[in-house]
C-alpha positions as CSV (number, residue, x, y, z in Angstrom):
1,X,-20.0,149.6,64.4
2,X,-17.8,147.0,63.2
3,X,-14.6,145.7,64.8
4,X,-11.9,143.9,63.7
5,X,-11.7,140.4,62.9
6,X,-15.4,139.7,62.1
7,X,-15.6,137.6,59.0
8,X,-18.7,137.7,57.0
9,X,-19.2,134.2,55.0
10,X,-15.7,133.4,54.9
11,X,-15.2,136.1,52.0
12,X,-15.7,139.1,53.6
13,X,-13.7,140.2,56.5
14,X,-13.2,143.1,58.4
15,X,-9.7,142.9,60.0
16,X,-6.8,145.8,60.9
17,X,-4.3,142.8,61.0
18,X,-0.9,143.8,59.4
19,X,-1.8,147.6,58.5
20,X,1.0,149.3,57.8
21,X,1.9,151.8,61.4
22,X,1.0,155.3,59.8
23,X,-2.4,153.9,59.5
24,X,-3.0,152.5,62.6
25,X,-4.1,156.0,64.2
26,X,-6.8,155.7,61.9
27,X,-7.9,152.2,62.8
28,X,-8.1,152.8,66.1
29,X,-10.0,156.2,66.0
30,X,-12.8,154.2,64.0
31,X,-13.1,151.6,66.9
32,X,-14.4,154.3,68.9
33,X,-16.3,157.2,67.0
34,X,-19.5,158.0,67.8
35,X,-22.3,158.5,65.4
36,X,-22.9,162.4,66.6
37,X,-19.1,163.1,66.5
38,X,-18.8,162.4,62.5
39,X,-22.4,164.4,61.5
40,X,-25.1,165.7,63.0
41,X,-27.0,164.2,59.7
42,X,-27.9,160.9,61.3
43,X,-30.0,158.1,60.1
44,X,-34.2,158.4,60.9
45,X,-34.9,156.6,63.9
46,X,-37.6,155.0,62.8
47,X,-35.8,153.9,59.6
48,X,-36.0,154.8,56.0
49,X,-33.9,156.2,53.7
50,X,-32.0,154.7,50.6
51,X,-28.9,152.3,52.2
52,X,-25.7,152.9,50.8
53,X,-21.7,152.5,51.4
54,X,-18.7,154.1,50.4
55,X,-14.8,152.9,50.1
56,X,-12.8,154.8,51.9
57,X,-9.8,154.0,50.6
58,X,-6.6,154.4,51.7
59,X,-3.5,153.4,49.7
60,X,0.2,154.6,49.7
61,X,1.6,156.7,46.4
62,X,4.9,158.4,45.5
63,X,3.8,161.2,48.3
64,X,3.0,159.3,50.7
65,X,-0.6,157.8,52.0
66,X,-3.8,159.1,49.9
67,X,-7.2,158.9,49.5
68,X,-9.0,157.1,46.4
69,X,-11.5,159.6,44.9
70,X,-13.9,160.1,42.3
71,X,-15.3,163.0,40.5
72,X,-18.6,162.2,39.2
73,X,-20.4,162.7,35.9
74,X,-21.6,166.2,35.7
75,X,-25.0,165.4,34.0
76,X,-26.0,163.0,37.1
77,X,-29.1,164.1,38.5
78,X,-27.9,163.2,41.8
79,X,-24.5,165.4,43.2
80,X,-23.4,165.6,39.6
81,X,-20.0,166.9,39.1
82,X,-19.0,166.4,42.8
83,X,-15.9,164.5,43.6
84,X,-16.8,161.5,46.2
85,X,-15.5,158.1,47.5
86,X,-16.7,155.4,45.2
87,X,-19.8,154.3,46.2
88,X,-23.1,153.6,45.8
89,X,-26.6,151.7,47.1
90,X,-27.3,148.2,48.3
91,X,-28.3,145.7,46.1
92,X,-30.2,142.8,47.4
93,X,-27.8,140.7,46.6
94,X,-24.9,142.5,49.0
95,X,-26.5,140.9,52.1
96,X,-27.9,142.3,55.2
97,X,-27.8,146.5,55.4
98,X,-26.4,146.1,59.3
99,X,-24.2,143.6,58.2
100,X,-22.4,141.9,55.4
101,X,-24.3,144.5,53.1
102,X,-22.5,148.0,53.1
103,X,-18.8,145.6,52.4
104,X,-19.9,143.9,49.4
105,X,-21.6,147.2,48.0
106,X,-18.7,149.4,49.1
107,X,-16.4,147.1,47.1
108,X,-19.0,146.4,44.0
109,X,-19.4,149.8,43.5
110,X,-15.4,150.9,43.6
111,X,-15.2,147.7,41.1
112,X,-17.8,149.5,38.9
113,X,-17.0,153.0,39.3
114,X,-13.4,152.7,39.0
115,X,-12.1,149.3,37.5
116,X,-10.5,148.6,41.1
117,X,-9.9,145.0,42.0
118,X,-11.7,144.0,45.2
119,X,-9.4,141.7,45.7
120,X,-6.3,143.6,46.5
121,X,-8.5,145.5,49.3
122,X,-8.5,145.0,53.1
123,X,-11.0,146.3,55.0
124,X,-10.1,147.4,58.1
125,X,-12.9,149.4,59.8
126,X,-16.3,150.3,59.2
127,X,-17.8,153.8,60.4
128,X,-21.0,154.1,61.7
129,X,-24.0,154.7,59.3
130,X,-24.2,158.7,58.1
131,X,-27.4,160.2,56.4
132,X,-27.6,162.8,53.9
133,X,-31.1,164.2,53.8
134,X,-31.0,165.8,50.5
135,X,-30.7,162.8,48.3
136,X,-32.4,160.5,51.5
137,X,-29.0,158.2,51.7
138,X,-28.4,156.6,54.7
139,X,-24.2,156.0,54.1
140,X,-22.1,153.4,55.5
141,X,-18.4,154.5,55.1
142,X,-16.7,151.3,54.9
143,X,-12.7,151.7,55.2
144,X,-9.9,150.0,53.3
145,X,-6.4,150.0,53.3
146,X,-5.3,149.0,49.4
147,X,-2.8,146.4,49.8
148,X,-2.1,145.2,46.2
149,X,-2.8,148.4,44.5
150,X,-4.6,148.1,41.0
151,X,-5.3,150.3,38.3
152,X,-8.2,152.5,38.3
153,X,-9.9,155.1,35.9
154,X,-13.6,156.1,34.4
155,X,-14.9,153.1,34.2
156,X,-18.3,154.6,32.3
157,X,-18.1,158.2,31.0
158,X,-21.6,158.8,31.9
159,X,-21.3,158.0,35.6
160,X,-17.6,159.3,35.9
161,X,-15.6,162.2,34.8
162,X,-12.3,160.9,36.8
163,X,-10.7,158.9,39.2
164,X,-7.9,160.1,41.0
165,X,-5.8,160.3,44.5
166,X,-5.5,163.2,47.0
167,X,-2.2,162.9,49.0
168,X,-3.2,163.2,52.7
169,X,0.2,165.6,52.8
170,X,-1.9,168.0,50.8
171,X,-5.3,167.1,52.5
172,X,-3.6,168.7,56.1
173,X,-2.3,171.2,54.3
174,X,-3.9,174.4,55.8
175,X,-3.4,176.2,51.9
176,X,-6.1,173.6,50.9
177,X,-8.6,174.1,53.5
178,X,-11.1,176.3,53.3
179,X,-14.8,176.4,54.4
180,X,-17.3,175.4,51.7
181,X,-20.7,178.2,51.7
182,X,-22.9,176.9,49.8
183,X,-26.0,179.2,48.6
184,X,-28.9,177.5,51.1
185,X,-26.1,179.3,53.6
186,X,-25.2,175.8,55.0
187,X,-21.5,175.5,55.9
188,X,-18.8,172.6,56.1
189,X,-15.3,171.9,55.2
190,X,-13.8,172.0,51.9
191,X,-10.3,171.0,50.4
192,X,-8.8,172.0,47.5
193,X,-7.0,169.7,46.0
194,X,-5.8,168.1,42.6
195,X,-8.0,170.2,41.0
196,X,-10.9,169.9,42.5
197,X,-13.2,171.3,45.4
198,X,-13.8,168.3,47.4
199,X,-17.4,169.5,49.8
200,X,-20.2,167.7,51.1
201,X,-20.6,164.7,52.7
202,X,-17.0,163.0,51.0
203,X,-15.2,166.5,52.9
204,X,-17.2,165.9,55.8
205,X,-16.0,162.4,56.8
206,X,-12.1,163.2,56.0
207,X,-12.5,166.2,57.7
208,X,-12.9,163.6,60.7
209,X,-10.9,161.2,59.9
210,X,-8.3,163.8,59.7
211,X,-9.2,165.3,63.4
212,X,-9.7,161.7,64.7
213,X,-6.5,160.3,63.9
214,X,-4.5,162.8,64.8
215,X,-3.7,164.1,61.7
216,X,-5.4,167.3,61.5
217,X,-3.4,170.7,61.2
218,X,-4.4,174.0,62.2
219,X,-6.3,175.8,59.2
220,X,-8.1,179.1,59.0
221,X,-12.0,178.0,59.2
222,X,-12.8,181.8,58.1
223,X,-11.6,181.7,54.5
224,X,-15.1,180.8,52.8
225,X,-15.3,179.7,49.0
226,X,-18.5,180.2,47.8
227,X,-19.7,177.1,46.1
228,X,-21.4,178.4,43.2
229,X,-18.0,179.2,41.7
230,X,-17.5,175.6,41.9
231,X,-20.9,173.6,41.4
């Protein structure tokens, strides 16, 4: 885990300096997380698996704080159609996977995917490393806070349908929480927001976030949406 004010080569720095207050509940909650309290998909022990980040990006809109997300291309072989945070695999040139690598690739790829500017991000936490076994990722969420927002959209049709926000007023919202089936018979969270059925791994960290920080509501964890209806 990484804590705040570590500064990677003087140009990448991991600091929860000046955050605005409603977010500090989230800063602090990431100081302390535990690996087996976000997932039980964790990475190999004895390595392996594809590294990769994603931006978790918090930013403040007309509604109040929200969430940076993507919906991506639906002829992608890989999660195709799904909505996610920007993201994507290390490149050599990111730096060290345990390191400096999962910042520069978290911010690269939200530069790619979405036209953000890196530059008007802070990044205030970093989460420990996640695994998803069905595409053999091993995820670093990395978390901003977007202090000079910039605009953002489909950078490249054939990657990404849409880029938009969810308001974390409608992410607690018990109306727009359901829980996801998906036709293996796993089960995780879901919201439904902004038009889209946000599942998977993306649900399964602001699911935490959400319960970590405090922000969590009640919600019925019986009402099931099938996810063929959705995929």
């Amino acid at each position: 885990m990484t804590h705040a004010s570590e500064t990677y080569d003087g140009d990448v720095a991991v600091t929860a300096e000046g955050l605005p207050e409603w977010l500090t509940p989230v800063a602090r909650a990431a100081e302390d997380v535990e690996p087996e309290q976000l997932s039980r998909f964790l990475p190999p022990e004895g390595g392996g698996g594809r590294q990769s980040a994603v931006l978790v990006l918090f930013g403040e809109g007309e509604r109040g704080p929200e969430l940076l997300l993507m919906e991506r291309a639906s002829q992608l072989r890989s999660h195709g159609g799904q909505p996610a945070f920007p993201g994507g695999a290390l490149d050599p040139g990111d730096g060290d996977p345990r390191t400096t690598g999962p910042l520069r690739a978290a911010l690269r790829e939200a530069q790619e995917e979405t036209g953000l500017d890196p530059r008007g991000v802070q990044i205030f936490a970093v989460l420990p490393r996640l695994f998803i076994p069905v595409s053999d990722f091993v995820v670093t969420p990395v978390l901003g806070w977007w202090r000079r927002p910039s605009p953002v959209g489909a950078v490249d049709p054939a990657e990404t349908a849409r880029v938009f926000t969810a308001p974390v007023v409608d992410l607690t919202d018990p109306a727009n929480r359901a829980t996801v089936v998906h036709p293996s018979g796993h089960q995780g969270p879901a919201f439904l927001v902004e038009s889209a059925l946000v599942w998977g791994f993306t649900a399964g960290v602001i699911d935490r976030i959400l319960h970590f920080s405090g922000w969590e509501r009640p919600w019925d964890r019986t009402r099931k949406v099938p996810l063929d209806r959705h995929a």
